[in-house]
N, C-alpha and C positions, 0 to 999 in steps of 0.2 A: 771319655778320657779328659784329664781337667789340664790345664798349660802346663803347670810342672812338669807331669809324665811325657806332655809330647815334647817341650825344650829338652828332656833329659833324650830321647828319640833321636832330637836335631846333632844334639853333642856327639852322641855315640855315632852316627853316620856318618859328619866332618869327620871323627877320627879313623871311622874305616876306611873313608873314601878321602883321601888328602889330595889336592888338587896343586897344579902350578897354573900360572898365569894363564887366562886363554882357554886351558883346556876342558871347562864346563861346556867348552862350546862343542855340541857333538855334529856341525855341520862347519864346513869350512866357510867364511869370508870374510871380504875386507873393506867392507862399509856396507850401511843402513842399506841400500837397493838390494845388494848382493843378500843381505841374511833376509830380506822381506821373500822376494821372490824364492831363495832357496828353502827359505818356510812353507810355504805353500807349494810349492813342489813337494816337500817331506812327506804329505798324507798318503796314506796306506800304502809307503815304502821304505826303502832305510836309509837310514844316515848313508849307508859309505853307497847306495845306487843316487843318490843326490849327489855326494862331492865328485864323484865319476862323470857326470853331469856339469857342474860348473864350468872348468876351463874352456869347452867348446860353447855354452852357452856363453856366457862374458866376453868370450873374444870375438863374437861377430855382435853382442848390442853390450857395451861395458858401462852403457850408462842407460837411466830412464826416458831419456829422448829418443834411442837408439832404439830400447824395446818398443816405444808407442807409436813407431811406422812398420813394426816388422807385421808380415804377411803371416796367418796363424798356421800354416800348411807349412811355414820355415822352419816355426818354432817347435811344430808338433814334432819334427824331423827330429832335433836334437833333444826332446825330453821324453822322447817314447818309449824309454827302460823306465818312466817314472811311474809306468799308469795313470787311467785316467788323463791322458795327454791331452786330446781335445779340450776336455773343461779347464786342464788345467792352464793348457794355453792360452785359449779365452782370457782365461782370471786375469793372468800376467799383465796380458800385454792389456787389459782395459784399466789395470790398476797401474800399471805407467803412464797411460794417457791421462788419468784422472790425475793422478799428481802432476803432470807438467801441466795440466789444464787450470786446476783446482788449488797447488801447493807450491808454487812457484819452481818444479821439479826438483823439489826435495820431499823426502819420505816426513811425514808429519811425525810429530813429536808425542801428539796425547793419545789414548785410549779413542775420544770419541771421533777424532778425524781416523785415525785408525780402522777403526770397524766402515767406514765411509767408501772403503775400498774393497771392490769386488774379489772373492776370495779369501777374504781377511777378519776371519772368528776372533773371539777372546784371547783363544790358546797362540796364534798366530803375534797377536797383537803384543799381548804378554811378552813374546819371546821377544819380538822385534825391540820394545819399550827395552828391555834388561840388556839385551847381547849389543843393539847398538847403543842405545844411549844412555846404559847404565840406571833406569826407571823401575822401580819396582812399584808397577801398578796394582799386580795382582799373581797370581800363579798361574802358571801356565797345566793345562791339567790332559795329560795324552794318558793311553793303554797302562803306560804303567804306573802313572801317579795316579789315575784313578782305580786301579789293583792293590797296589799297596797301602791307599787310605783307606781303603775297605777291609783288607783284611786286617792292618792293624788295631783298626776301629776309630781311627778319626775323622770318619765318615759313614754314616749309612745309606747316603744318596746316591744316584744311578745315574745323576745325566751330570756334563762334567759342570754347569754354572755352579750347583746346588756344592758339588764336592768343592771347588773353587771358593765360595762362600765360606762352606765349614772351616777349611783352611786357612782361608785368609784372618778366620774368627778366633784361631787357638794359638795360631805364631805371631810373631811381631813382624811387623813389615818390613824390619831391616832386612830380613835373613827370608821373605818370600821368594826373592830371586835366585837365592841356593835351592829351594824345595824342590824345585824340578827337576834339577840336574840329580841331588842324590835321590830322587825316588828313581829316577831311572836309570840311576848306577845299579841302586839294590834291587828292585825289579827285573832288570839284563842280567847279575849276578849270580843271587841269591833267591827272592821272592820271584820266582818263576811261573809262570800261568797254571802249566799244567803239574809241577812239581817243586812247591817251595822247599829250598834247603834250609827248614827251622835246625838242623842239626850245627850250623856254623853261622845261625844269624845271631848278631851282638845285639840286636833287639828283642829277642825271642820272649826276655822277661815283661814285657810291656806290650806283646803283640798278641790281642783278643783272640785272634786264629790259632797261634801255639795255646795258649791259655783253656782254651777250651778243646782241644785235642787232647792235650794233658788232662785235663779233667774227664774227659768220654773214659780215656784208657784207665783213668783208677776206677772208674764206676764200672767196666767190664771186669775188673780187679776182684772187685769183691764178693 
């Protein structure tokens, strides 16, 4: 797929998916600590079992100091609807201690202090860069950005760096920090794992997977 076709992609899913202030964020917080830690809680759960989660997390450690003396048998208590609680607790609270240790207990700014912290991938770091400090490093690439780059065909890679790559290689950087949010608007929506509705997707003309199902069907046609 050559940049034209996928900017024409970007247009048409801003205008599906029209957004107000804020609301790209599909995890609730209200500062850099809050979305780092509610990020890595998010793996293999969902947005609304995380925001269910924040107000009794936050209200006994509301800052990074607060988390890097908690006992991991506390923490485990209050995030055990998240899965994987034990690591995930772990994670938390040694990447709070690292930042008060390491960052003067503030959440780092780049990519590369980023990944520096236990618990803390690409896709993590990505989000944290865009949602708190407005940074469009890179794309963040979860289940359904790497679903939807695939079947549209602006990726044929399998692991999310390589699909990450492709992507950051065919859109302009401005607009990398929207990529995530609408591939997971149309993903959650439309583009569904086990059953894409190409019947009401506005991309359908430009999406490899419809394109070539249409094409299977005329050749059974004939």
């Amino acid at each position: 797929m050559d940049r034209d076709e996928a900017c024409t992609i970007y247009r048409l899913l801003v205008l599906q998916y029209p957004r107000k202030s804020g609301d790209e964020n599909f995890i609730l917080f209200e500062n850099p600590f809050q979305v780092l830690v509610l990020t890595i809680l998010s793996a293999q759960t969902t947005d609304r079992t995380v925001n269910q989660i924040r107000t009794s997390l936050f209200l006994k450690y509301p800052a990074e100091k607060d988390l890097a003396r908690a006992r991991p048998e506390d923490v485990e208590a209050l995030i055990r609807s998240s899965g994987f609680f034990r690591t995930k607790a772990r994670n938390i609270i040694a990447a709070a201690q690292k930042i008060v240790a390491d960052f003067g207990g503030e959440v780092p700014k780049t990519m590369e202090e980023l990944l520096m912290l236990p618990g803390v991938g690409r896709k993590t770091a990505n989000i944290v860069l865009h949602h708190a400090f407005g940074i469009n490093a890179g794309i963040a690439v979860d289940t359904h950005v790497a679903r939807v780059s695939r079947r549209i065909g602006l990726s044929d890679a399998t692991t999310p760096g390589k699909i990450e790559q492709d992507l950051t290689a065919i859109f302009s950087a401005s607009v990398w920090g929207d990529i995530n949010y609408l591939m997971i608007r149309h993903g959650r929506e439309v583009c569904t794992a086990r059953r894409p509705r190409c019947d009401v997707c506005v991309i359908r003309q430009l999406c490899r997977y419809y394109l070539e199902r249409q094409e299977g069907r005329a050749e059974q046609d004939r």
